[in-house]
LOVEXZA-221408 format. One record per residue (C-alpha): x, y, z; residue in three letters; residue number from 1. Coordinates in nm, 4 decimals. Each point is the difference from the previous one (the first is absolute). Layout:
N
X,Y,Z,ala,NUM
...
//
This chain:
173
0.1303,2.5136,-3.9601,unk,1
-0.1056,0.3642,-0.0708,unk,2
-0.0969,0.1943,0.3491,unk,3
-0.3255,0.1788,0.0254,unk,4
0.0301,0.3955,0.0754,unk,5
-0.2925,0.2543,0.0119,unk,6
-0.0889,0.2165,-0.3177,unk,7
-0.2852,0.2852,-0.0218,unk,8
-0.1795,0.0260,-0.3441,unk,9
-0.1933,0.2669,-0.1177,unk,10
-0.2342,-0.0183,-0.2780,unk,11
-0.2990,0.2439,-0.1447,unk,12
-0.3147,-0.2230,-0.0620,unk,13
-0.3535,0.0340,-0.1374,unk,14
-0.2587,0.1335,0.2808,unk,15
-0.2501,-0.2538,-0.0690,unk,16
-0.1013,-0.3307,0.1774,unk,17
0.1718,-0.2861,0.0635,unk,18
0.2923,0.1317,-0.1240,unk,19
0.1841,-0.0700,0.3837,unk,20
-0.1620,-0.3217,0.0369,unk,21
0.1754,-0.0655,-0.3020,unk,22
0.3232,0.0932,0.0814,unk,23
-0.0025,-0.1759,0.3811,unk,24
-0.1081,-0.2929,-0.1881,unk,25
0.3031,0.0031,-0.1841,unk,26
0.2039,0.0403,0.3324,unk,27
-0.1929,-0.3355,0.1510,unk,28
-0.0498,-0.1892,-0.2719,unk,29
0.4093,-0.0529,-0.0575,unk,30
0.0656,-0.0062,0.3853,unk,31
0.1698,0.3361,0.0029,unk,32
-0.1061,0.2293,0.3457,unk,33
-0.1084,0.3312,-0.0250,unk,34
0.1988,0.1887,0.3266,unk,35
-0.2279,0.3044,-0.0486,unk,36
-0.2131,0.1667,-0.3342,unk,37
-0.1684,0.3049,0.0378,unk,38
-0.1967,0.1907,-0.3375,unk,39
-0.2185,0.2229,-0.0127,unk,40
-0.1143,0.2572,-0.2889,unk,41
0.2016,0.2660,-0.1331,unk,42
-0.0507,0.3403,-0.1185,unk,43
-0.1645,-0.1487,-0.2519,unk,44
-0.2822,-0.1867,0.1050,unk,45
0.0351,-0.2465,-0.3088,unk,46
0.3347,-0.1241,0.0974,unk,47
0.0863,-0.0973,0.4077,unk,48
0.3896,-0.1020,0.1637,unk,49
0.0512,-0.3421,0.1055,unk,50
0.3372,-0.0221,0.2003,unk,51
0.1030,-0.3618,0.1085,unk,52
0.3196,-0.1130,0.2165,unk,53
0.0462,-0.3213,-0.0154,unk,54
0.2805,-0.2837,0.0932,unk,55
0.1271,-0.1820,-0.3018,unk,56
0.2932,-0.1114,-0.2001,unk,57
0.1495,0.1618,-0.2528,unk,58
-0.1269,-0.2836,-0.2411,unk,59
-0.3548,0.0148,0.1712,unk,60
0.0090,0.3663,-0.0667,unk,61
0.0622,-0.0072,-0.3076,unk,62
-0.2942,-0.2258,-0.0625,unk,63
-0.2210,0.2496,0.2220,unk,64
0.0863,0.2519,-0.2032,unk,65
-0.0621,-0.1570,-0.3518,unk,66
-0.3278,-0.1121,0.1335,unk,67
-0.1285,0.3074,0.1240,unk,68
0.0860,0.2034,-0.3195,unk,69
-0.1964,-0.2809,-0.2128,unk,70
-0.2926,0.1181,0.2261,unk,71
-0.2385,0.2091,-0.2491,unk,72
-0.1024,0.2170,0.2477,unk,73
0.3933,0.1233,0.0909,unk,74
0.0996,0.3136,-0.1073,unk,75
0.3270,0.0306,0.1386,unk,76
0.2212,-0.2075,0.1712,unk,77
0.3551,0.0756,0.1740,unk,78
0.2132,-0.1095,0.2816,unk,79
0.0881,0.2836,0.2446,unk,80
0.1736,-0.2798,0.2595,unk,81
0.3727,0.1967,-0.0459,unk,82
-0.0913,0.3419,-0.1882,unk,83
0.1323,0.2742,0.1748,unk,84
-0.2561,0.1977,-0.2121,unk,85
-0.2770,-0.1695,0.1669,unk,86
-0.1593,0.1601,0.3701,unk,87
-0.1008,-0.3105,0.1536,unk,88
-0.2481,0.0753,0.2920,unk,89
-0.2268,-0.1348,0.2585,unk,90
-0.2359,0.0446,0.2555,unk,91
-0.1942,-0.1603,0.3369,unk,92
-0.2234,0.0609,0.2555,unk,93
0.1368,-0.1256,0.3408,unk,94
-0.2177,0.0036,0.2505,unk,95
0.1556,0.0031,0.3478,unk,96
-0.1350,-0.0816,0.3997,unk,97
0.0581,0.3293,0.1531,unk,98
0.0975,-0.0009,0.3979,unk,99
0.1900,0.3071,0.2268,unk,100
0.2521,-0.1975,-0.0123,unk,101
0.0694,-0.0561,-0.4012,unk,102
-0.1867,0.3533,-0.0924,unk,103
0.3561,0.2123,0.0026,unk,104
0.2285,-0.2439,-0.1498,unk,105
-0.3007,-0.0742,-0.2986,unk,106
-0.0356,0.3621,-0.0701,unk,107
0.3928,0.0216,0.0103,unk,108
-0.0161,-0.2424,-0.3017,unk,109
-0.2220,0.1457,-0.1652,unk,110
0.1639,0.2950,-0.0452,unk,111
0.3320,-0.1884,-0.0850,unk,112
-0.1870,-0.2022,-0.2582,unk,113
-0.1606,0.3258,-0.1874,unk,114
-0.3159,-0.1850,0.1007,unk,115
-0.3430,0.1271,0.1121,unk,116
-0.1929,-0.1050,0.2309,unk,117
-0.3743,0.0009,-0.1631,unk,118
-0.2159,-0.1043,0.2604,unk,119
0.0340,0.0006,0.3753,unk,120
-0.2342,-0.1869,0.2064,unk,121
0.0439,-0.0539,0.3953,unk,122
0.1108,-0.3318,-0.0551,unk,123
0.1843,0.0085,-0.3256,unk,124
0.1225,0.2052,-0.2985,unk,125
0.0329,-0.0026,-0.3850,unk,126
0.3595,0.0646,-0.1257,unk,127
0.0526,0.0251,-0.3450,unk,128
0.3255,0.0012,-0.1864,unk,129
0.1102,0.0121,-0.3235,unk,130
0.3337,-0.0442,-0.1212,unk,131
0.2241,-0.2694,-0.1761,unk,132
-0.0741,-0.3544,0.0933,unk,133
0.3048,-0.0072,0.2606,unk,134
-0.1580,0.2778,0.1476,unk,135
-0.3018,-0.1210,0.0819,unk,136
0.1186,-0.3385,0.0984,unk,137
0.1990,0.1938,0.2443,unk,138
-0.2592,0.1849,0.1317,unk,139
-0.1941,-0.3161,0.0804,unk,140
0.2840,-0.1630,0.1551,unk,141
0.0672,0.2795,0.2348,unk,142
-0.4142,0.0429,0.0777,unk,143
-0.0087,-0.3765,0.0884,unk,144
0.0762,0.0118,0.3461,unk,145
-0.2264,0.2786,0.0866,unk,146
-0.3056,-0.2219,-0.1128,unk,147
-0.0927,-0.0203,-0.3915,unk,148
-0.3794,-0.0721,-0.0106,unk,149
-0.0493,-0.0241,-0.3601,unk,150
0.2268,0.0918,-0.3232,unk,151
-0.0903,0.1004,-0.3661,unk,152
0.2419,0.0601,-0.2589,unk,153
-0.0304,0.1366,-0.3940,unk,154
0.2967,-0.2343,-0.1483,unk,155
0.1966,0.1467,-0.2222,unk,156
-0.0758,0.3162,-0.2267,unk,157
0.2583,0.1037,-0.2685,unk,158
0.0118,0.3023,-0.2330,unk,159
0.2820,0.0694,-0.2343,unk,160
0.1422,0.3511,0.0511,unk,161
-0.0675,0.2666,-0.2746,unk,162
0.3920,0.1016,-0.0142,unk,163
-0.0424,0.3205,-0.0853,unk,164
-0.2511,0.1045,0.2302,unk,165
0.1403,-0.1600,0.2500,unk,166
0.3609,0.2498,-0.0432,unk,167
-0.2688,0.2823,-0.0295,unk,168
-0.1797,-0.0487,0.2965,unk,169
0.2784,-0.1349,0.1991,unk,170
0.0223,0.2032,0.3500,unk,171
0.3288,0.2103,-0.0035,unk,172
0.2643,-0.1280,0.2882,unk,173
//
């Protein structure tokens, strides 16, 4: 029996309606789960980015993947799950109960995290990170015990590199 593993698919898709509704309904009507999607236009306001992770066997992926590229209203389809020419990003809002006692060691996280705190209230504050999955799991992990309130997270976003831009622009060591 094949084992299910996580895979993040990127596609390019008409901005019209329905055209999500279309492709969740996909997802639920074979039983597969969506983990996270996220979309939203692109430069061009004609064509928006729907990124999906999702749990699956290979076989079941396979099937995903022939489905959604059947969809008239798909563009462009790939799997970024292993490419190391993909950036694979994402981002939440944690907000966190603030006391004398947890102030120092949140702040102290914070900073370890590359995170910002966007909002600080006398009884809580807004942290938000962005990072690789892993690191915002992390994050959360570590902020539990100080007193998570309430969480938001992005899900996955994924961009291939432009390889030669990327060598151009690269900061020098």
């Amino acid at each position: 029996m094949e084992e299910e593993q996580s895979y993040v698919i990127t596609m390019l898709v008409e901005n019209k309606p329905s055209v999500t509704s279309r492709i969740t309904g996909l997802f639920s009507g074979r039983g597969y789960n969506m983990e996270s999607i996220c979309g939203a236009p692109t430069h061009d306001p004609n064509i928006s980015r729907i990124t999906i992770k999702t749990k699956a066997t290979p076989h079941q992926f396979g099937e995903i993947r022939a489905q959604l590229n059947r969809l008239i209203d798909v563009i462009k389809l790939r799997d970024m799950t292993e490419d190391e020419k993909a950036v694979k990003r994402e981002m939440a809002l944690i907000s966190v109960a603030i006391t004398p006692q947890n102030r120092t060691e949140l702040v102290q996280l914070v900073d370890i995290f590359h995170a910002k705190i966007v909002n600080a209230g006398t009884d809580s504050y807004i942290v938000e990170v962005t990072g690789t999955e892993d690191k915002v799991s992390s994050l959360i992990e570590l902020l539990l015990p100080l007193g998570i309130k309430k969480v938001t997270r992005s899900g996955i976003l994924a961009l291939y590199k432009d390889l030669e831009e990327s060598h151009k622009n690269a900061p020098t060591p």
